[in-house]
C-alpha positions in Angstrom: 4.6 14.9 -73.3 2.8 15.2 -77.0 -0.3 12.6 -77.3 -0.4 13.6 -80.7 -4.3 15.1 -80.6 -5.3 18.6 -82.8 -5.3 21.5 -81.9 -8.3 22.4 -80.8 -7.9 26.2 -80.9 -8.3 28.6 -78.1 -12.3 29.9 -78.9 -14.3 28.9 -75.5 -17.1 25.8 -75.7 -19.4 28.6 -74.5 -18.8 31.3 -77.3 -19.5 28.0 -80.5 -22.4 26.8 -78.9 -23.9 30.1 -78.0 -23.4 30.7 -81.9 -24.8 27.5 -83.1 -27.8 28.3 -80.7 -28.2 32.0 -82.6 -28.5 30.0 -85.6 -30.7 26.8 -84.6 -34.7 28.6 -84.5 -33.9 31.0 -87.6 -32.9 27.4 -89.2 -35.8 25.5 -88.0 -38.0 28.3 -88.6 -36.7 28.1 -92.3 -37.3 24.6 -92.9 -40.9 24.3 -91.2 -42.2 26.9 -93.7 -40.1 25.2 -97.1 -41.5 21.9 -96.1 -45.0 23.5 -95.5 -44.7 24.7 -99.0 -43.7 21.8 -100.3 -46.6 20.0 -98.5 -49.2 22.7 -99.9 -47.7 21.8 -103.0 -48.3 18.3 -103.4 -51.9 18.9 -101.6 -52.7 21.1 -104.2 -51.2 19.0 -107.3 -52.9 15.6 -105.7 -56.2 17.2 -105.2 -56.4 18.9 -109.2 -55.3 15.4 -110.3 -58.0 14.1 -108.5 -60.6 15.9 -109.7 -59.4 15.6 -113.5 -59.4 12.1 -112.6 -63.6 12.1 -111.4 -64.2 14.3 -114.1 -62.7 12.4 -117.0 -64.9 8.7 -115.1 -68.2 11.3 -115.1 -67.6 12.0 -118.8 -67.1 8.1 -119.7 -69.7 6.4 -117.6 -73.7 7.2 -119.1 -76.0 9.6 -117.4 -78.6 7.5 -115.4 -82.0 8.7 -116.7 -84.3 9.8 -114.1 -88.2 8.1 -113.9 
């Protein structure tokens, strides 16, 4: 009696996920460091805009004279 399902192929459960394991911390791995990167990045980009942003308000407000 058909049910009319795929074929599913004759590769054991066992052998697919061991496989997908092999694969799963060099992926991880991969990803933490890109999205570090990326993270560094924006740090990096937010923290120079920042201090172009002070510098410009410094340069446009008058120096307070001292007594």
């Amino acid at each position: 009696m058909k049910l009319g399902l795929p074929d599913v192929g004759s590769t054991p459960v066992k052998v697919v996920s061991e496989a997908v394991m092999d694969i799963t911390i060099p992926f991880a791995l991969t990803w933490g460091a890109i999205l570090t990167g990326v993270t560094v990045g924006v740090h990096a980009y937010n923290q120079k805009k920042e201090a172009a942003e002070k510098k410009l308000v410094d340069a446009d407000s008058p120096a307070e004279e001292t007594k």
